[in-house]
N, C-alpha and C positions, 0 to 999 in steps of 0.2 A: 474562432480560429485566430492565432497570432499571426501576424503582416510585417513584414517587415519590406523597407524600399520598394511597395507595391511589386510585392511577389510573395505567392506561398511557401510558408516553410517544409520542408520535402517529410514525406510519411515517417522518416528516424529522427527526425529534429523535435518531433510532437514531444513524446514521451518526456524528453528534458524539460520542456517549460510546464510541467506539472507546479502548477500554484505552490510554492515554498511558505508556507505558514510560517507567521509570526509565533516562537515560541521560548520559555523560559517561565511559565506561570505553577511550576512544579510536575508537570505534567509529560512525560517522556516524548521527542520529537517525531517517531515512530507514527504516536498514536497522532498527531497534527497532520503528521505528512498524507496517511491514510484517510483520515475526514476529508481532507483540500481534494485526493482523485475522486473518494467517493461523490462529492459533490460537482466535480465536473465529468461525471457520468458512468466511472467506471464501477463496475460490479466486482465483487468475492464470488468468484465462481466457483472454489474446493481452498481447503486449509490442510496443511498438513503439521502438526506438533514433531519437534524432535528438541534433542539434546546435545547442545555442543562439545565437543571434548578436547584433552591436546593441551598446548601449552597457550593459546588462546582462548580457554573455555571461558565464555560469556552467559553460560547457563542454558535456560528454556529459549524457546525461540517456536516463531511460527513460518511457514512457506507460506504465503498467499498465491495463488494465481487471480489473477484481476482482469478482466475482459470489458474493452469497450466497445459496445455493440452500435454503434454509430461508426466509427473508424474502424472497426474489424479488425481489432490488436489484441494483443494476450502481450500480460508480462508477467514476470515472476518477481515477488518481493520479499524478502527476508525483513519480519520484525519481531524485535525482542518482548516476550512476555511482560506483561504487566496486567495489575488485576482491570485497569483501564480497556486497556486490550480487550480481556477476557471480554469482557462485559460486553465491549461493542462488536466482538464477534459475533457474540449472542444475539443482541438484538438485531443482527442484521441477519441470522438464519442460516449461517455459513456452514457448507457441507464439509464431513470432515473433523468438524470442532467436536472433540471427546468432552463429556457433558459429567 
């Protein structure tokens, strides 16, 4: 848990100090950001695929919902396709990921 001035950070402050990965080795910051929660304990608990449209269409894209069962939070994250992505969707067994 982060400490700061010997006091806890309140239940909405958590989510922000999610580990910021070092990135720029060609690899989409998406998929960094995702490894850093997975590894401080959060879970892919459903995916959902859609397609952007509009005058900001950015392409494919996935919803994640993310659940960490230690702090009993859910959040929702919007990341953009990549075959990286794909892949690690996959091996993590993600419900939802059209196969």
């Amino acid at each position: 848990m982060i400490a700061t001035h010997k006091k806890r950070i309140g239940v909405s402050a958590r989510w922000e100090h999610v580990q910021q990965p070092v990135h720029g080795t060609g690899q989409p910051a998406d998929y960094f950001r995702l490894l850093a929660a997975l590894d401080e304990g959060w879970q892919i608990v459903e995916t959902a695929e859609y397609l952007a449209h509009g005058t900001n269409a950015e392409g494919r894209s996935y919803l994640l919902t993310l659940l960490h069962p230690h702090r009993l939070l859910t959040r929702e994250w919007t990341v953009t396709y990549s075959p990286e992505m794909e892949a690690l969707l996959g091996v993590e067994g993600v419900p939802g990921l059209r196969k």
